[in-house]
C-alpha positions in Angstrom: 141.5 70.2 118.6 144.6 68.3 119.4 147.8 68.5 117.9 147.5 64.6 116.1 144.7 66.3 114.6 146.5 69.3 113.2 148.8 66.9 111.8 146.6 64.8 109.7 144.8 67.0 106.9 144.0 65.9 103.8 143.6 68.2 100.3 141.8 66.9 97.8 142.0 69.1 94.4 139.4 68.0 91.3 141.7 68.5 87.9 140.3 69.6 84.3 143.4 70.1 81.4 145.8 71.5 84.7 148.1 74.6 83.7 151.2 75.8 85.1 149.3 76.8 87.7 148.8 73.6 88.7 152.5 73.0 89.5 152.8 76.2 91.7 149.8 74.5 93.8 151.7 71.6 94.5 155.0 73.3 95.1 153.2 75.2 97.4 151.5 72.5 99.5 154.4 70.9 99.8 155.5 74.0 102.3 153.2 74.9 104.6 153.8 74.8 108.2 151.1 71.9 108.7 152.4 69.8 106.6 149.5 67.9 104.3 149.0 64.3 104.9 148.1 63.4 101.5 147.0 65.2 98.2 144.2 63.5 96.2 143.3 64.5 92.9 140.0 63.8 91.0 141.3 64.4 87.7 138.7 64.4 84.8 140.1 62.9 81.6 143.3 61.4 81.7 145.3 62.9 78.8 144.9 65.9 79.6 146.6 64.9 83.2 149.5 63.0 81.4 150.0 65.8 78.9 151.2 67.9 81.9 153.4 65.2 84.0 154.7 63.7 80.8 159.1 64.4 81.1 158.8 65.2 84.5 159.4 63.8 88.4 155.9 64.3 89.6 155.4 61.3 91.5 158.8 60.9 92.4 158.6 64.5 94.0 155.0 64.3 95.5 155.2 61.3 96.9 151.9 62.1 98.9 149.8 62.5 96.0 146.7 60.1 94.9 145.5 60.6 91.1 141.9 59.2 90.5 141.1 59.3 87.1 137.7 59.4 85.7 135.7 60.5 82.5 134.0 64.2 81.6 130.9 62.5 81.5 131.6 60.9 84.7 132.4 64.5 86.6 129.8 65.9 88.9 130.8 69.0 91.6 128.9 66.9 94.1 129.7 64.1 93.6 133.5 64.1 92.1 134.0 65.4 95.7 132.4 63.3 97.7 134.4 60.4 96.1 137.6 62.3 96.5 136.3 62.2 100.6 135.4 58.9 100.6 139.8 58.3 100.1 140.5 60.2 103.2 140.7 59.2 106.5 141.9 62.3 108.3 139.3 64.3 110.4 140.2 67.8 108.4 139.7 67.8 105.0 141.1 70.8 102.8 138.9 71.3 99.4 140.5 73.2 97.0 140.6 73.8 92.9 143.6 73.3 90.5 143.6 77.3 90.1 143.9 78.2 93.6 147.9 78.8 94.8 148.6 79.7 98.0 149.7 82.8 99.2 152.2 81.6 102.2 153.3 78.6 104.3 150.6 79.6 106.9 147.3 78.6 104.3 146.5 75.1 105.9 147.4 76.4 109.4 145.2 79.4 109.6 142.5 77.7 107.3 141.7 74.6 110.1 141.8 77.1 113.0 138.2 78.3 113.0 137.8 74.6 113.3 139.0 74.3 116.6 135.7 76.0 117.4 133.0 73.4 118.2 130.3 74.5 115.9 132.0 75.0 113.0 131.2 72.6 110.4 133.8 74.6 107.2 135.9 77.4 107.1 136.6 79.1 103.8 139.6 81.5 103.1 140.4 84.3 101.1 141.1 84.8 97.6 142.9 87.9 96.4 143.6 88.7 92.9 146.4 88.3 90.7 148.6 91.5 89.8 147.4 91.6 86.0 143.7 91.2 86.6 141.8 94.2 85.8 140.9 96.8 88.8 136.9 95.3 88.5 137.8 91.9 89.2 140.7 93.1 91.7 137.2 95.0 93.6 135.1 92.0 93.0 137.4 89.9 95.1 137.9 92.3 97.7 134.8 93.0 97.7 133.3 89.4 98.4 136.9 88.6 100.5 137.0 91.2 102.8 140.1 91.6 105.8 137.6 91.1 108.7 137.0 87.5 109.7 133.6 86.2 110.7 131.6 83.3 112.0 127.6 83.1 110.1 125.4 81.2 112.3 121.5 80.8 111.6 121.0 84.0 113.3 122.8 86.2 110.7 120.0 85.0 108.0 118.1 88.3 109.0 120.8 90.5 108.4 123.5 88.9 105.9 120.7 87.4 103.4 122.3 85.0 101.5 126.1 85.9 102.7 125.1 83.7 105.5 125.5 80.6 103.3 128.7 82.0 101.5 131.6 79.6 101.0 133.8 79.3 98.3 135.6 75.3 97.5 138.5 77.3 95.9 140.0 76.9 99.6 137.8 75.4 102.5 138.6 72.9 105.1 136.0 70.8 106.4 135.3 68.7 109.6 134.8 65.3 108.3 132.6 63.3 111.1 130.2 66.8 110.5 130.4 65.7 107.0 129.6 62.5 106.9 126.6 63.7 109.3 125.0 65.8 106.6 125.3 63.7 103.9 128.6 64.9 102.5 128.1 67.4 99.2 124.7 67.2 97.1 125.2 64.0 94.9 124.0 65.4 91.6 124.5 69.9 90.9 125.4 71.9 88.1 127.4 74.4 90.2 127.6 75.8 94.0 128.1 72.3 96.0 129.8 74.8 98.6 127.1 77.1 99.5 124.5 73.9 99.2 126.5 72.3 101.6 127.3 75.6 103.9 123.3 76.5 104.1 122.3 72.9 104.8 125.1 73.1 108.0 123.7 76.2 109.0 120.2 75.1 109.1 121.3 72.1 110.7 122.8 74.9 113.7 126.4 74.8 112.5 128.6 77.6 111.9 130.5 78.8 108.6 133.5 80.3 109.5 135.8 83.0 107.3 139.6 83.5 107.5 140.9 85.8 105.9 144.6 84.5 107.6 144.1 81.8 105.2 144.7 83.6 101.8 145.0 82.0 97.8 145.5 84.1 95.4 142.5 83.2 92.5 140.7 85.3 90.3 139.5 85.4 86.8 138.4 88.1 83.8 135.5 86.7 82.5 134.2 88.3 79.4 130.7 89.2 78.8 129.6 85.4 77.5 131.6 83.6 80.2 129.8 85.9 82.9 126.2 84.7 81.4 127.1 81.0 81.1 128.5 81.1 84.7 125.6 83.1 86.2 122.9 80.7 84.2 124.7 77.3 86.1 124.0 79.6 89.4 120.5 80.8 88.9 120.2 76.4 87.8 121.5 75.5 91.2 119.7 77.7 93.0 116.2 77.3 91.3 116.6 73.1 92.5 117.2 74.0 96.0 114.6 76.3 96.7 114.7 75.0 100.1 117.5 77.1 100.4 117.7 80.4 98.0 114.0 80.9 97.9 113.8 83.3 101.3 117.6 84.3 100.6 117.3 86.0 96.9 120.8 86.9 95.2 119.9 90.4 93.1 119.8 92.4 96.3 123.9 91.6 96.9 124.7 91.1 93.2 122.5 95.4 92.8 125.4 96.4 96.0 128.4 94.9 94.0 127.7 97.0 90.6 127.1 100.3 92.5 130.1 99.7 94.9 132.2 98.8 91.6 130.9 101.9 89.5 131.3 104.1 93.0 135.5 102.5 93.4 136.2 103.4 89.8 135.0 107.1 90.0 137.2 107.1 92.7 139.7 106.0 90.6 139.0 108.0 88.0 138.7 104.7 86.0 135.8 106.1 83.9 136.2 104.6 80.9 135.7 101.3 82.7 132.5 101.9 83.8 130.5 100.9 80.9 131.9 97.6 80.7 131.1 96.9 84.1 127.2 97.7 83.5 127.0 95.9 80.2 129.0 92.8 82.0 126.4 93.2 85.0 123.7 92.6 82.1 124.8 89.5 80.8 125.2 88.2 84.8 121.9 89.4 85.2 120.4 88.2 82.2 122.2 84.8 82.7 121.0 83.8 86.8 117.4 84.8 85.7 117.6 82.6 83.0 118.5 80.2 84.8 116.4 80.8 87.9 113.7 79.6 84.8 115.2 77.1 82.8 112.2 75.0 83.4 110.6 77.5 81.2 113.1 76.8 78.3 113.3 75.0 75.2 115.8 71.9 76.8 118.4 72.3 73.6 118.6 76.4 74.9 118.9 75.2 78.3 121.6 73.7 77.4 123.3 76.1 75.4 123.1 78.5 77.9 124.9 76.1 80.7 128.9 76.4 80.7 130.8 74.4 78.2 132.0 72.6 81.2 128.5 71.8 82.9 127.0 70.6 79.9 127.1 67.2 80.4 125.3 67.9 83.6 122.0 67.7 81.3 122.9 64.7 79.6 122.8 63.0 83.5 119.4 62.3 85.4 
């Protein structure tokens, strides 16, 4: 990869009622060692947008930044990205979300390196947890985010199960004529465009790279509710691509994650934690088998059971 390549990246950030958060992203982007080429933000609903910009200098400070504006009933994981793609023209594209900040200077630089290699089609990086987040979710991320980099080809099916197809849209960068090859992201999904995307490039005889050098910090206590409604969207995704999940199941990683999490806070002496991490595991468990069978359900439950922010996913063919 040649150094007018490592100097035209692109980021491209979809944007839902952006926090303070939001404004450390950009400030952050706008420091890194390979300097981005331009920022493009899919931004759903535009009050929400203006709301947060409204008294300030944004475009006069981020003068690299394109804000597309559409409608909630409009959004789509699939496609929302693949139109933010189709305004880049750089070879690297860098996806990431409006929660995601960067640890250091060194995020793009260390997140296009495993790109250098031929037969990577996306590298993801790492996302660690913020300070305050409770010790289960600071596990959870360590635990899915580990130190020790890797490259999953087609031949790690046997062993990894469905970590082969692992990627995470919170921070990956993407080779953009491999892209275009596969079709871009799946056009119409409730949830996990990344890991459609990374399984179909694997299968394809690509390679998904992790770097861990390439670190956000992101993370999230769900409660019990948000857990099922986030785990039903998964179960969703993967029960229309059975193409994919079918020979790869999830329960067998999601069985290793509780007992790893109940093992780390003996160890910590954490008990008291413990039952809220097996009544949690419930509702995720409850939630993806759910929605491994919505075809099963009432379509009023189905929907009900999505997340708030996916529902108008059933309202689209």
């Amino acid at each position: 990869m040649g150094e007018d390549i490592l100097e035209k990246v692109d980021v491209i950030i979809p944007t839902y009622k952006p926090d303070r958060k939001f404004w450390d992203l950009m400030e952050k982007l706008a420091h890194q060692t390979v300097p981005v080429n331009k920022i493009i933000i899919m931004n759903t609903e535009q009050k929400y947008f203006d709301r947060l910009i409204y008294g300030t200098s944004f475009s006069k400070q981020y003068k690299n930044v394109q804000v597309k504006h559409l409608s909630k009933r409009e959004f789509d994981h699939g496609r929302t990205r693949n139109n933010g793609v189709r305004c880049s023209e750089t070879p690297i594209f860098v996806m990431m979300t409006q929660d995601a900040v960067p640890a250091d200077e060194f995020l793009i630089e260390e997140l296009i390196r495993p790109l250098e290699q031929e037969n990577v089609a996306v590298s993801y990086g790492r996302q660690l947890a913020e300070e305050s987040c409770s010790e289960t979710e600071k596990f959870t991320r360590a635990f899915n985010y580990p130190p020790e980099e890797a490259v999953k080809t087609k031949e790690d099916i046997e062993k990894l199960g469905i970590k082969t197809f692992f990627c995470s849209n919170v921070c990956a960068a993407y080779k953009r004529d491999v892209f275009d090859a596969l079709g871009g992201f799946t056009r119409h999904t409730i949830f996990n465009e990344d890991m459609i995307y990374a399984a179909n490039a694997i299968q394809a005889g690509y390679a998904v790279a992790y770097q861990p050098e390439a670190k956000v910090f992101h993370s999230h206590d769900y409660s019990c509710a948000e857990q099922f409604h986030r785990n039903f969207d998964l179960g969703v995704s993967q029960a229309e691509h059975p193409e994919i999940f079918a020979a790869v199941p999830s329960e067998s990683e999601g069985i290793r994650l509780v007992k790893m999490t109940i093992a780390h806070l003996k160890k910590k002496k954490l008990w008291m934690q413990i039952p809220g991490v097996i009544v949690k595991s419930g509702f995720k468990y409850a939630g993806y088998q759910l929605g491994k069978h919505y075809k099963k359900l009432p379509r009023k439950l189905v929907v009900k059971c999505s997340a708030k922010a996916n529902r108008d996913y059933w309202l689209v063919g």
